[in-house]
MDTraj code that builds the backbone (N, CA, C; nanometers):
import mdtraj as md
import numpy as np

residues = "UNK UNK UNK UNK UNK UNK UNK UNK UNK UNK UNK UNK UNK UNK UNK UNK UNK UNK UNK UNK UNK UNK UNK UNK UNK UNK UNK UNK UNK UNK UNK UNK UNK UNK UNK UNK UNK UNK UNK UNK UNK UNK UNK UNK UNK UNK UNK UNK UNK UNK UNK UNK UNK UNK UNK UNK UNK UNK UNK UNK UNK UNK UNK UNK UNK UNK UNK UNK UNK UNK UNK UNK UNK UNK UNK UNK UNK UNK UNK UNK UNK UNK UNK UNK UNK UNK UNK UNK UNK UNK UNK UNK UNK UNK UNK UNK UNK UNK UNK UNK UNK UNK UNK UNK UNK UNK UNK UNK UNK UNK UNK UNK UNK UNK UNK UNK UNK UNK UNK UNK UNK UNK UNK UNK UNK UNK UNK UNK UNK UNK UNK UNK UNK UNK UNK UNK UNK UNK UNK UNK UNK UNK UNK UNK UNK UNK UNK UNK UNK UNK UNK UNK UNK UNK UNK UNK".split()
xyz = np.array([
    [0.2586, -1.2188, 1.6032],
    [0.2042, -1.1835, 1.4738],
    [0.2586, -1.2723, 1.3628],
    [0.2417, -1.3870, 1.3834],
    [0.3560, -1.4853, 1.2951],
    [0.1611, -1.6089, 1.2538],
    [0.1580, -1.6507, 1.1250],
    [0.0711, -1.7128, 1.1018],
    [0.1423, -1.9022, 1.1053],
    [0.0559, -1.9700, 1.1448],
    [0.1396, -2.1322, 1.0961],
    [0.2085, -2.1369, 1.0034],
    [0.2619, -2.0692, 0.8944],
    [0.3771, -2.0508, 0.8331],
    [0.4975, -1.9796, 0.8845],
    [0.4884, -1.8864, 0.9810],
    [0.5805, -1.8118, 1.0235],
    [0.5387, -1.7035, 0.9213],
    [0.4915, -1.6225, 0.9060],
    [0.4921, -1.5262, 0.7744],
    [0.4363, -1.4174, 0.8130],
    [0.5470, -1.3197, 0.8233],
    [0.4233, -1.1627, 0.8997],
    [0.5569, -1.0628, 0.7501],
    [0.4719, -0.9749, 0.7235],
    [0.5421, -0.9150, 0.5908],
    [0.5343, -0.7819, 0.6364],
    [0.6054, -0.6734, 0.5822],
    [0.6530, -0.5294, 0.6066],
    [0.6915, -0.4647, 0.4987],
    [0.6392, -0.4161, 0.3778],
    [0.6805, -0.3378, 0.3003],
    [0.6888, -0.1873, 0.3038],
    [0.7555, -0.1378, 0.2462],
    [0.8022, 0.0089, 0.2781],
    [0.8220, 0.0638, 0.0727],
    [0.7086, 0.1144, 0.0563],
    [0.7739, 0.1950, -0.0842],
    [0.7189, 0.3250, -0.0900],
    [0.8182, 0.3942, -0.1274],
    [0.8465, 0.5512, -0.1778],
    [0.7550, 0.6000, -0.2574],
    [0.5971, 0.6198, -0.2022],
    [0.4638, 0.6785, -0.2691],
    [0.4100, 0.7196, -0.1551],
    [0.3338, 0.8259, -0.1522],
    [0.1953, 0.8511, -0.0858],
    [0.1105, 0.9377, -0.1970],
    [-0.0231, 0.8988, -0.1662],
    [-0.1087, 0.8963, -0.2903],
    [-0.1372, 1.0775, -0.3022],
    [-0.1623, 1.0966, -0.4429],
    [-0.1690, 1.1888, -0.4608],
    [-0.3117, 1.2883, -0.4225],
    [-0.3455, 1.4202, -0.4221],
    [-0.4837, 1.4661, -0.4162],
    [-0.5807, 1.3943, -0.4869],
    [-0.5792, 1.3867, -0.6298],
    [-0.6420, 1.3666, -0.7095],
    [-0.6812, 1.1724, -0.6951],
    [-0.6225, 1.1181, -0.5738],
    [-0.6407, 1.0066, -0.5891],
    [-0.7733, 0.9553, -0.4471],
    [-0.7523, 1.0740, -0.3772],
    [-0.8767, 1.1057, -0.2585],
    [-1.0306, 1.1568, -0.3537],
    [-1.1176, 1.0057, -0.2876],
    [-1.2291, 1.0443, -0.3128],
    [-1.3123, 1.1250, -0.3376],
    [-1.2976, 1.2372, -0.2603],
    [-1.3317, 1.3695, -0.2617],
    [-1.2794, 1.4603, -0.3577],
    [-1.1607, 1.4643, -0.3811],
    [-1.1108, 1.5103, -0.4773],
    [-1.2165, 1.5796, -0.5832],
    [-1.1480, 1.6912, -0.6345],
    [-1.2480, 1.7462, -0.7798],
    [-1.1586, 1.7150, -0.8810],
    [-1.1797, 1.5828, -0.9631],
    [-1.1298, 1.5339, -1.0866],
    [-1.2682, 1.4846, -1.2017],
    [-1.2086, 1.5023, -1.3278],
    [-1.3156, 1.4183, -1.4042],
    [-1.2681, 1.2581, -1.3604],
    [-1.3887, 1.1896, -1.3940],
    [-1.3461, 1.0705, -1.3910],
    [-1.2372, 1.0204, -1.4776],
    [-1.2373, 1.0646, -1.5966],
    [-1.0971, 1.0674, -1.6493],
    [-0.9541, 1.0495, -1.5778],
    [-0.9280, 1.1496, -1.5255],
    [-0.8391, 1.1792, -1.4516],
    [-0.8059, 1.0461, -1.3165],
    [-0.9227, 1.0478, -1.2907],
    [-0.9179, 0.9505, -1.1635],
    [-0.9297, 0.8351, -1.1906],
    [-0.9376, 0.7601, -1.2828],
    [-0.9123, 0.6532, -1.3507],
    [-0.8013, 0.5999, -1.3704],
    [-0.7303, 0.7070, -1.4723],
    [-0.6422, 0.7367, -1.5212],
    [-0.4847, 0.6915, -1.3659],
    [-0.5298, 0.7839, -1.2506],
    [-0.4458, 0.7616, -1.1409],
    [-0.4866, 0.6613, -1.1170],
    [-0.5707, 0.6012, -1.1189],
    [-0.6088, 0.4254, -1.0388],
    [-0.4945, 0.3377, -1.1122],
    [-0.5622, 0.3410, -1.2342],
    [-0.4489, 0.2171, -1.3389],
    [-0.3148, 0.2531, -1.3047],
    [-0.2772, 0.3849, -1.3085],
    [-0.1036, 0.3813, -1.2749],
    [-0.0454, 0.3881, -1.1501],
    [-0.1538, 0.3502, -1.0319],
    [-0.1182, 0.3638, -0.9302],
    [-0.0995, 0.1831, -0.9257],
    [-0.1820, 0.0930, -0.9750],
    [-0.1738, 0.0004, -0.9505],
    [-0.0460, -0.0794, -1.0397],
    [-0.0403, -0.0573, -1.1259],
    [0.1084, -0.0794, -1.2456],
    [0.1832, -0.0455, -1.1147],
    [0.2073, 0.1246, -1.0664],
    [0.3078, 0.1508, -1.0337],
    [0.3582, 0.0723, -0.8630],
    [0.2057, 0.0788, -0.8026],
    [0.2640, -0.0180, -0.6700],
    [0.3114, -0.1831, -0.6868],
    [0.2845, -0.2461, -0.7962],
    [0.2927, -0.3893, -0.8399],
    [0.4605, -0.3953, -0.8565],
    [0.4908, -0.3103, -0.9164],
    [0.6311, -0.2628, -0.9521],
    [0.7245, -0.2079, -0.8564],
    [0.6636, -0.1415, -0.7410],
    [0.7689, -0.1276, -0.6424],
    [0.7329, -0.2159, -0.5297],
    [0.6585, -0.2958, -0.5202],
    [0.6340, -0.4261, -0.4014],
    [0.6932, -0.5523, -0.4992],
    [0.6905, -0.5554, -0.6063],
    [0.8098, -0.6506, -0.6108],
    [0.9661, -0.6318, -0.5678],
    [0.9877, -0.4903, -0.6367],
    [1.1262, -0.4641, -0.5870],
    [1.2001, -0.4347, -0.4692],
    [1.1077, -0.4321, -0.3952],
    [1.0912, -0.4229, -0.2254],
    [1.1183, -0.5529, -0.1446],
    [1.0347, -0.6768, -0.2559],
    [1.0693, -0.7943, -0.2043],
    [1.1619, -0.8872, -0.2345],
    [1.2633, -0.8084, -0.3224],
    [1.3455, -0.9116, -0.3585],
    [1.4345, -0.8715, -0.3256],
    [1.5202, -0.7634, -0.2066],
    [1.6075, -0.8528, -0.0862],
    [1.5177, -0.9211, -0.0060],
    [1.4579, -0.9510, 0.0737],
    [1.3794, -1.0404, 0.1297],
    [1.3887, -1.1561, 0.1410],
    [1.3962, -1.2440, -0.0146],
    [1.4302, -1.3609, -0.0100],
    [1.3546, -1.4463, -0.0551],
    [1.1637, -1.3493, -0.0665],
    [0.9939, -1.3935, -0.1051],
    [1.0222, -1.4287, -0.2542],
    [1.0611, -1.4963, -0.3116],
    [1.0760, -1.4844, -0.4936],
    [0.9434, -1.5504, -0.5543],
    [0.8476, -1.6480, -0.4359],
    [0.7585, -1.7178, -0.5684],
    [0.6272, -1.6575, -0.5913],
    [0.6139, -1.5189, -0.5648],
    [0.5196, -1.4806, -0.5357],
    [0.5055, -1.4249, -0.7564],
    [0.6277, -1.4206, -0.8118],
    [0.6419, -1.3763, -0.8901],
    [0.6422, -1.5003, -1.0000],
    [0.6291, -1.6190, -0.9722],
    [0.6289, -1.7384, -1.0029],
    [0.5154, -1.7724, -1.0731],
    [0.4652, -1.8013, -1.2149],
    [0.3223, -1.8087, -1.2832],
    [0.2826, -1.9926, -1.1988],
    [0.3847, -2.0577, -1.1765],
    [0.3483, -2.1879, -1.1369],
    [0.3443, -2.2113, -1.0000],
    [0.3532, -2.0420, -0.9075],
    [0.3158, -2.0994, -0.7744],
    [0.1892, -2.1308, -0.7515],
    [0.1153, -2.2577, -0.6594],
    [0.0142, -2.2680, -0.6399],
    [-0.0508, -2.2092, -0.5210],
    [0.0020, -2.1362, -0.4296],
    [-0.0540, -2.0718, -0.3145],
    [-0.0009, -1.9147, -0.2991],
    [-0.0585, -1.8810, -0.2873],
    [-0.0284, -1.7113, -0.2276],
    [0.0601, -1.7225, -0.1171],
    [0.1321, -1.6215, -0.0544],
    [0.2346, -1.5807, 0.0795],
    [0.1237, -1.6637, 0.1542],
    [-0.0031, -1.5366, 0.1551],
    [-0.0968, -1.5131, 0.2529],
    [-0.2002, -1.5930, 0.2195],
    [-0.2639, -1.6755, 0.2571],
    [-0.4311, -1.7357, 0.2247],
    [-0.5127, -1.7244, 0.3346],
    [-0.6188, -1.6933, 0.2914],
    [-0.7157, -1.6735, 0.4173],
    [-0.7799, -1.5753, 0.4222],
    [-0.8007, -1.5477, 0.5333],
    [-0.8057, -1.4113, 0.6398],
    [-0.7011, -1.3674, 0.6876],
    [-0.6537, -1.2134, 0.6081],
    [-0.5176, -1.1848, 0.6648],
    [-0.5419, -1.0372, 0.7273],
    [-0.4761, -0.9854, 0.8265],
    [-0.4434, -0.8570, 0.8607],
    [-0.3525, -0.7695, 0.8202],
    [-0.4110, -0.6658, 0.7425],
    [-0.3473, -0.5533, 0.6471],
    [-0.3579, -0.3961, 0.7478],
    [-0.2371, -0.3802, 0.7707],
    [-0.2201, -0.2085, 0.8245],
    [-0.1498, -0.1507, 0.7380],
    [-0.1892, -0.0181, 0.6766],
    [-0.0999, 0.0917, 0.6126],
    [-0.0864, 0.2088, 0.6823],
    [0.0374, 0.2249, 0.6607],
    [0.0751, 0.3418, 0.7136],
    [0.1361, 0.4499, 0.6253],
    [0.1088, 0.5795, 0.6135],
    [0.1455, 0.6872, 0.5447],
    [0.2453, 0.7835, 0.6254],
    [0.3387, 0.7571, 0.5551],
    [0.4320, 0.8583, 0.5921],
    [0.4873, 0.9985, 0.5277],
    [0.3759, 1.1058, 0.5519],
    [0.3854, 1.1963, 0.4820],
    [0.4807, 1.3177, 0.4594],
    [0.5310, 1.3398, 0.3455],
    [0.6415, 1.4302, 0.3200],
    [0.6207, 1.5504, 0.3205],
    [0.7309, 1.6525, 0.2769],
    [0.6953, 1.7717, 0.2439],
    [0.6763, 1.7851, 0.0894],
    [0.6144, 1.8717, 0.0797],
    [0.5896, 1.8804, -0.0670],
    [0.5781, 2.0539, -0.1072],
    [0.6052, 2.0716, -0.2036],
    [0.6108, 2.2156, -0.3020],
    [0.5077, 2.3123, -0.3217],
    [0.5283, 2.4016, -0.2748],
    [0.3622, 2.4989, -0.2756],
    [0.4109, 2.5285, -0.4574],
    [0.2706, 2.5855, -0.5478],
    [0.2612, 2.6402, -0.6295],
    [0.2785, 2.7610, -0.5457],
    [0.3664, 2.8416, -0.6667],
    [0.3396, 2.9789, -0.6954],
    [0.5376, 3.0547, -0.6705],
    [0.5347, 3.1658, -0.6778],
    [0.6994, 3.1934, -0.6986],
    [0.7806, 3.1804, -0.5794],
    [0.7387, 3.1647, -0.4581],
    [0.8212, 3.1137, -0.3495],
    [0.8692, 2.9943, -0.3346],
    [0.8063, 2.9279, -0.3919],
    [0.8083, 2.7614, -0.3661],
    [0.8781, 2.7598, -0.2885],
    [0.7317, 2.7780, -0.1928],
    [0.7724, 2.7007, 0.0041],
    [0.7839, 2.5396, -0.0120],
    [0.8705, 2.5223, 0.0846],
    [0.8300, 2.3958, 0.1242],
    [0.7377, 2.3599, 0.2376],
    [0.6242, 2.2814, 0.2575],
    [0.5596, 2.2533, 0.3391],
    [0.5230, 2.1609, 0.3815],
    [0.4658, 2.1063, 0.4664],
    [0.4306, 1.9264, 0.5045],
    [0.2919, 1.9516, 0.4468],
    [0.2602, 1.7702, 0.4006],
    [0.1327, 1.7523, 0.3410],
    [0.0640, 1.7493, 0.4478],
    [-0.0462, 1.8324, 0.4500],
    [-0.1476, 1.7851, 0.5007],
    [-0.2091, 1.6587, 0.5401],
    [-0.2859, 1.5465, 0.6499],
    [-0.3116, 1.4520, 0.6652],
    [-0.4411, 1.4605, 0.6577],
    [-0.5400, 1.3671, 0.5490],
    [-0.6664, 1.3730, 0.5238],
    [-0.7275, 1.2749, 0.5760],
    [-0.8426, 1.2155, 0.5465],
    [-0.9701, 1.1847, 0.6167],
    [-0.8985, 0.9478, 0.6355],
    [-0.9200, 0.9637, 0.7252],
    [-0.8648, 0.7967, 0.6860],
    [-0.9410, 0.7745, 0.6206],
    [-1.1044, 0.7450, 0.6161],
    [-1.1370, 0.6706, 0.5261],
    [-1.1491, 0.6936, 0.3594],
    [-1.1229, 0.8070, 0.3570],
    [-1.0760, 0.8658, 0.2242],
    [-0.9550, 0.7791, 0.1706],
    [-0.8227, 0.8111, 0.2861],
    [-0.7272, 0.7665, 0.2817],
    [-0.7540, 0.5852, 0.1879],
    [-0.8218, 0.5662, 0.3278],
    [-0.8155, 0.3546, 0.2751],
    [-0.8660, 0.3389, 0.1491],
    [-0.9648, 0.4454, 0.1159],
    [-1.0279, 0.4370, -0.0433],
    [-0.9220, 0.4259, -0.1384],
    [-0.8362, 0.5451, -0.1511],
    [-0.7570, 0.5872, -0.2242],
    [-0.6549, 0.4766, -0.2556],
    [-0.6395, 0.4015, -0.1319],
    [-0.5083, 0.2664, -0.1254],
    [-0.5661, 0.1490, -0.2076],
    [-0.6818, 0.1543, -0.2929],
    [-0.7501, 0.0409, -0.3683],
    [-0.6462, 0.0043, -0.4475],
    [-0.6006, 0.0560, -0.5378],
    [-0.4924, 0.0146, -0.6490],
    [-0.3987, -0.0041, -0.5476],
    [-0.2919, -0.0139, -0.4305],
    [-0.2057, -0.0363, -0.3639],
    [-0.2889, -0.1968, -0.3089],
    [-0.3900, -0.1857, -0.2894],
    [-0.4800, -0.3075, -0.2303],
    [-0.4709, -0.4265, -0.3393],
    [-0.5003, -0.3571, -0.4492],
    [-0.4994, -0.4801, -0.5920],
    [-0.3472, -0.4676, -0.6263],
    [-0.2539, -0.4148, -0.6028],
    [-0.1201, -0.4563, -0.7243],
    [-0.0519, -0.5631, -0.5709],
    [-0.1328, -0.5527, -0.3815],
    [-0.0534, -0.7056, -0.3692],
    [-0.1335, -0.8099, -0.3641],
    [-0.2860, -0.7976, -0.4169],
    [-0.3407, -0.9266, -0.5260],
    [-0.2502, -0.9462, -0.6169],
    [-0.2155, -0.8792, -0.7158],
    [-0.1383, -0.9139, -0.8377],
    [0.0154, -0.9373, -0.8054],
    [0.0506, -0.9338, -0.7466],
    [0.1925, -0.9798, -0.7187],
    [0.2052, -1.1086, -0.6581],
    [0.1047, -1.1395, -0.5865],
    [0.0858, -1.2809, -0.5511],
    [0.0851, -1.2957, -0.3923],
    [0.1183, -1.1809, -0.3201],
    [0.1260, -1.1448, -0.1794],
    [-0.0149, -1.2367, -0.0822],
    [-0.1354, -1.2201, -0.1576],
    [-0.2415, -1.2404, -0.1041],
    [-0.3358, -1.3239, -0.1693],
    [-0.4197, -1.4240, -0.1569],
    [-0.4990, -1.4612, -0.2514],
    [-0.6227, -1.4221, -0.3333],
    [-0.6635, -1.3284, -0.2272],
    [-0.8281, -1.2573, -0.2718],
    [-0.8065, -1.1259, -0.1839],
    [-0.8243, -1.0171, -0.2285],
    [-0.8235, -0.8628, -0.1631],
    [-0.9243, -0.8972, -0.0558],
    [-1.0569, -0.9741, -0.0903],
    [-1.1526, -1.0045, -0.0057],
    [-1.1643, -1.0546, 0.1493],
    [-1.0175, -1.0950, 0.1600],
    [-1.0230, -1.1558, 0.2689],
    [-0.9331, -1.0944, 0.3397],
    [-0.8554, -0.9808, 0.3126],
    [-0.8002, -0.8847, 0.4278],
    [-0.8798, -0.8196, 0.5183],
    [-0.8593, -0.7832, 0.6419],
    [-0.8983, -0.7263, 0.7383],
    [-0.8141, -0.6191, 0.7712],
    [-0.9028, -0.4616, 0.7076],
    [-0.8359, -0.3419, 0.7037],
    [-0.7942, -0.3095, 0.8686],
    [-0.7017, -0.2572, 0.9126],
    [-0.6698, -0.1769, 1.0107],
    [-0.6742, -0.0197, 0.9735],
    [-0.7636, 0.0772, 1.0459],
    [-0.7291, 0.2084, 1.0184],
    [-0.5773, 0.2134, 0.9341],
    [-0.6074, 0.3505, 0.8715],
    [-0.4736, 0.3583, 0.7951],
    [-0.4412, 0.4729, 0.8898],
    [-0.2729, 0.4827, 0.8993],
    [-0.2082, 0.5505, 1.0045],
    [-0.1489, 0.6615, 0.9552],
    [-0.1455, 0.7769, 0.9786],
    [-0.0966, 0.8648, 0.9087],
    [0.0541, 0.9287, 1.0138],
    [0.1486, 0.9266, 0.9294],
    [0.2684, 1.0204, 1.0459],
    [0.3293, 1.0882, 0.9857],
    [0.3978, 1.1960, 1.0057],
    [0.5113, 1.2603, 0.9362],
    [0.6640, 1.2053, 0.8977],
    [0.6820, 1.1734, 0.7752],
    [0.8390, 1.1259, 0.7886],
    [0.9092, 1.2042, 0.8023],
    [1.0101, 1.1184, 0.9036],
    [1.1505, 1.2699, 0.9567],
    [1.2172, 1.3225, 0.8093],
    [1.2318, 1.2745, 0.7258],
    [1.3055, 1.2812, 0.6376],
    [1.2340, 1.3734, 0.5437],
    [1.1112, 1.3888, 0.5108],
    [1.0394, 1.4658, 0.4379],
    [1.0070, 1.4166, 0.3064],
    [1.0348, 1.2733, 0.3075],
    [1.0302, 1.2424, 0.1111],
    [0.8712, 1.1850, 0.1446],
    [0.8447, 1.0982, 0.2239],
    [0.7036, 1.0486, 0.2350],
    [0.7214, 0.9095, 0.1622],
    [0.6226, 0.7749, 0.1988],
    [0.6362, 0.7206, 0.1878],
    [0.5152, 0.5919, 0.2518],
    [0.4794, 0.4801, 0.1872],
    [0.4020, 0.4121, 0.2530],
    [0.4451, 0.2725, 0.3276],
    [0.3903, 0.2214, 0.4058],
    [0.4439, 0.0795, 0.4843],
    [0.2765, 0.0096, 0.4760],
    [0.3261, -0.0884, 0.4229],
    [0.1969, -0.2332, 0.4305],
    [0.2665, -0.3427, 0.5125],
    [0.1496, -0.3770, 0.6424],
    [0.1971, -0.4160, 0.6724],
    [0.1201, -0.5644, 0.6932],
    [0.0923, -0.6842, 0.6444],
    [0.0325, -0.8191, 0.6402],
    [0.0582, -0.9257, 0.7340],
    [-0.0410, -0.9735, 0.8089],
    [0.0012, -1.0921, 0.8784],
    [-0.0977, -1.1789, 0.8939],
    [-0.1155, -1.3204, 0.9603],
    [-0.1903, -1.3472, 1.0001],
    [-0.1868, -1.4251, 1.1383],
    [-0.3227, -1.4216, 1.2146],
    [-0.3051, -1.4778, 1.3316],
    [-0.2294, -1.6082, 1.3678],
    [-0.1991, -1.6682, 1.4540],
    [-0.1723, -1.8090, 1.4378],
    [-0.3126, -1.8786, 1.4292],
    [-0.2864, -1.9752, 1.3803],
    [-0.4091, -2.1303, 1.3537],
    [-0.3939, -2.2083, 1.4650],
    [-0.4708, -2.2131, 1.5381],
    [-0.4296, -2.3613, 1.6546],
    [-0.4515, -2.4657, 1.5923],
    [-0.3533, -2.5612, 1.6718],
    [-0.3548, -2.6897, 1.5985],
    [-0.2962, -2.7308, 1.4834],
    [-0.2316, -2.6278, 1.4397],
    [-0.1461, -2.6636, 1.3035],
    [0.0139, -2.6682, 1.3677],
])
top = md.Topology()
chain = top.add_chain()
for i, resn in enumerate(residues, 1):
    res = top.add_residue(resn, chain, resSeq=i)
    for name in ("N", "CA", "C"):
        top.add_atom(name, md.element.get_by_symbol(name[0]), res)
traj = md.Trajectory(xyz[None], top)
């Protein structure tokens, strides 16, 4: 899983998307807007900080001329879902529920555009989605993994 650069990427940040960010969802558009823009601010902001132990710095660079990734790249996400807080005076704790993947991959649009905007990729257009994976984290906080690569090139 290594492309003629050597370059296969693994991010891991501390989000899984909220109800209101599933298609289906009953929001005004307001609302769901509203979660798009700060989902994308907010993933731009923790996939940089994710990548800088790593060692990736020019992705953050206004004078780099190439993306990590160019091309056709392969994108898997994975959801690692937590427990989360019932309303009402018990406040159970419970595991989230796991919803519809393709709901799911909808919802990951702003996670899709903030690693356009970080510089991870060159065009959202040219990823090749893998089902999105849903599991329980042992730990219960929840959490997502992107994971990018591309094939090798023969001949390079």
């Amino acid at each position: 899983m290594t492309n003629d650069r050597g370059v296969t990427l693994t991010v891991t940040i501390p989000w899984v998307p909220p109800s209101a960010m599933l298609p289906n969802a009953v929001t005004s558009t307001r609302t769901g807007s509203r979660h798009r823009r700060q989902l994308r601010r907010d993933a731009a902001t923790m996939l940089r900080s994710a990548m800088i132990p790593t060692g990736v710095y020019h992705f953050s660079d206004p004078e780099a001329e190439r993306s990590l990734f160019m091309g056709p790249t392969h994108c898997r996400i994975t959801v690692a879902w937590g427990k989360e807080r019932t309303k009402g005076a018990t406040g159970m704790v419970r595991w989230r529920q796991t919803c519809d993947g393709d709901n799911l991959l909808a919802a990951m649009k702003g996670l899709i555009d903030a690693i356009q905007d970080v510089g991870l990729i060159g065009n959202d257009r040219d990823l090749i989605h893998a089902p999105v994976e849903q599991v329980r984290d042992p730990e219960g906080r929840g959490s997502t993994t992107v994971d990018l690569w591309q094939e090798e090139v023969a001949g390079r």
